[in-house]
DOGU-242840 format. One line per 10 residues: number of its first residue (from 1); their letters; for each residue x, y, z of C-alpha. Coordinates in steps of 0.5 Angstrom, whole numbers, plus 500, padded with zeros to 3 digits. Layout:
N
NUM = A = X Y Z | ...
***
This chain:
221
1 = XXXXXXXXXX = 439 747 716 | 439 752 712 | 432 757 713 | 435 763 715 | 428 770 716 | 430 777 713 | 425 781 715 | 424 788 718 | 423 789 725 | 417 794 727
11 = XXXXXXXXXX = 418 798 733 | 412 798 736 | 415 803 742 | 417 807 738 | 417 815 738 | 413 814 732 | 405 814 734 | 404 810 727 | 407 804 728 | 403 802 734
21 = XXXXXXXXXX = 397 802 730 | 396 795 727 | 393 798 721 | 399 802 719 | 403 795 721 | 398 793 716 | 399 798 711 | 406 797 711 | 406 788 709 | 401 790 704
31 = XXXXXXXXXX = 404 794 701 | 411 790 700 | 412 787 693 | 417 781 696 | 417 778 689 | 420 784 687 | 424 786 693 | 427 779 691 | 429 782 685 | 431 788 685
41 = XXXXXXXXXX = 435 787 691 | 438 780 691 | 437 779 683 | 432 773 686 | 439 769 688 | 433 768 695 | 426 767 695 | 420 771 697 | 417 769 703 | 410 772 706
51 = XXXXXXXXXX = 411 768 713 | 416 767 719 | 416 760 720 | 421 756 714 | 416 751 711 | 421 745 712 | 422 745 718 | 420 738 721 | 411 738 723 | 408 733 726
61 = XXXXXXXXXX = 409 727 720 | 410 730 714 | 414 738 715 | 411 744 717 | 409 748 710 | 406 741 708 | 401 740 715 | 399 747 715 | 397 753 711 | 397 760 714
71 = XXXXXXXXXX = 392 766 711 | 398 772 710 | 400 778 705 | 400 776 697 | 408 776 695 | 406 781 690 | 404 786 695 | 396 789 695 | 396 796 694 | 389 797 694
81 = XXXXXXXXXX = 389 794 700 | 395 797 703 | 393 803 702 | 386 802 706 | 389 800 711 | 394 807 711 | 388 810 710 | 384 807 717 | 392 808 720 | 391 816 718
91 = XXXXXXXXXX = 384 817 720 | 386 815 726 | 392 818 728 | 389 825 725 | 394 824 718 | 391 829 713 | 396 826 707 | 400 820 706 | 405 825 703 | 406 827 711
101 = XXXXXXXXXX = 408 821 713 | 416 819 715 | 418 813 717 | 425 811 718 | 428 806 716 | 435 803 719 | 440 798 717 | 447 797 716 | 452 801 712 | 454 795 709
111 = XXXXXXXXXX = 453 796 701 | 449 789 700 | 444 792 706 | 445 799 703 | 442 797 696 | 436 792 700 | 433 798 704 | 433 803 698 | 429 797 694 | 424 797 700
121 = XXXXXXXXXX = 425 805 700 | 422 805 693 | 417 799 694 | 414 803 699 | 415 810 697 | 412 808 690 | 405 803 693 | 405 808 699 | 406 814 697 | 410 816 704
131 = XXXXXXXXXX = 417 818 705 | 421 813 707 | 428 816 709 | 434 811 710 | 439 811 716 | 445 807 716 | 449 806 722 | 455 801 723 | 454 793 724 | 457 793 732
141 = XXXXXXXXXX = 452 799 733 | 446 796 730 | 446 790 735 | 450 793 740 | 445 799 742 | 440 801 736 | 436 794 736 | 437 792 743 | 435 800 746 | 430 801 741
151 = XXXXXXXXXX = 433 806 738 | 429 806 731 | 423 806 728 | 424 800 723 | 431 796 722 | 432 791 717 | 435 786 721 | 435 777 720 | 434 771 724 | 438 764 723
161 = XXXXXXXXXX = 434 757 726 | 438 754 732 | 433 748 731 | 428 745 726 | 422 746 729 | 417 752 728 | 418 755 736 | 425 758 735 | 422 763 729 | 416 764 733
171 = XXXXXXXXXX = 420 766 740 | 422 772 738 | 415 775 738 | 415 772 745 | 413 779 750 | 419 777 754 | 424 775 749 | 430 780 749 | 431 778 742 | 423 781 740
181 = XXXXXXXXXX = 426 787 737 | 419 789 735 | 417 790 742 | 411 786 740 | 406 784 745 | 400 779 744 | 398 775 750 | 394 771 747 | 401 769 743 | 404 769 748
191 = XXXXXXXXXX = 400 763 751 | 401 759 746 | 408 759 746 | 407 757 753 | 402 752 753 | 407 749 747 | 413 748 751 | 410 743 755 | 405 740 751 | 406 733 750
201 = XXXXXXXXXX = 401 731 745 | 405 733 738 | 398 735 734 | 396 740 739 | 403 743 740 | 403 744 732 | 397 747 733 | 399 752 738 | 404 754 734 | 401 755 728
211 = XXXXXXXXXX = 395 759 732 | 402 762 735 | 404 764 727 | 397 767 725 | 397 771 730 | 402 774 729 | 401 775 721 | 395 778 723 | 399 784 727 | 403 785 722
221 = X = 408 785 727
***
């Protein structure tokens, strides 16, 4: 089964105080163009998605995409939006100007991955204006240590279904999950993802899950 999730870890424990802040997290979803990412950095060989879990995987009758709905970022990005949100984020972290932020963002030093995250460094610097600087380490030391010690701010990083069911995307954002890179904490997901794995009604466990996904959406984890 194909399905595969790109995306950008949000280190919520980083030393950066900004990424903890839900509005900042906000900002950042809002002010991603995907449509455009797609594009410019994979010559729309892949499709813009604005959600974690892939549509076609298997639901309760039909697929997942096909029973449910999730309420998410626009593929075309929100600047109007992004930039309320930047600017609760800076009212509360004592941010004069945009201009006085620096996120890093790290990745690979593969070419492929060198070209995605300058893409993604322009769309935020441009919707933004904040200063988006790109850190390249090797493939090894990505997953070796930077990922697993939490050694980054933001990481370009990837995510492959071992199974067709909306759970094995939606663990990694599980509090206890060593894989939950972002550092992610939600309780009340975490419940959710709990209550699923021995739920024997299929409806109420979808259910679950799909709560599970909104949460998290709405985090901008």
């Amino acid at each position: 089964m194909n399905g595969n999730d790109d995306y950008l870890h949000i280190n919520e424990q980083s030393d950066n105080p900004l990424l903890s802040d839900k509005n900042s997290r906000l900002a950042l979803n809002y002010g991603l163009d995907r449509n455009s990412y797609i594009q410019l950095a994979t010559n729309n060989v892949y499709t813009a998605a604005n959600t974690l879990v892939m549509p076609l995987v298997s639901g309760v009758e039909k697929t997942y995409g096909e029973e449910y709905t999730l309420d998410s970022y626009p593929l075309d990005g929100d600047k109007d939006k992004a930039l309320d949100y930047l600017q609760k984020a800076m009212d509360d972290q004592g941010i004069a100007n945009a201009s006085d932020i620096t996120i890093t963002l790290t990745t690979t030093d593969q070419e492929s991955s060198k070209k995605i995250a300058e893409v993604v460094q322009e769309l935020w610097q441009d919707t933004l204006g904040i200063n988006v600087e790109v850190q390249q380490v090797t493939y090894a030391n990505i997953y070796g240590e930077v990922l697993p010690n939490g050694d980054y701010e933001i990481a370009y990083a990837g995510w492959g279904p071992d199974y067709s069911d909306p759970y094995t995307y939606l663990d990694l954002f599980r509090g206890d999950n060593p894989y939950n890179y972002s550092k992610y904490q939600n309780d009340q997901v975490d419940e959710l993802l709990k209550a699923s794995q021995t739920e024997t009604d299929a409806k109420t466990r979808m259910d679950e899950l799909n709560q599970a996904e909104q949460l998290i959406l709405d985090d901008g984890a």
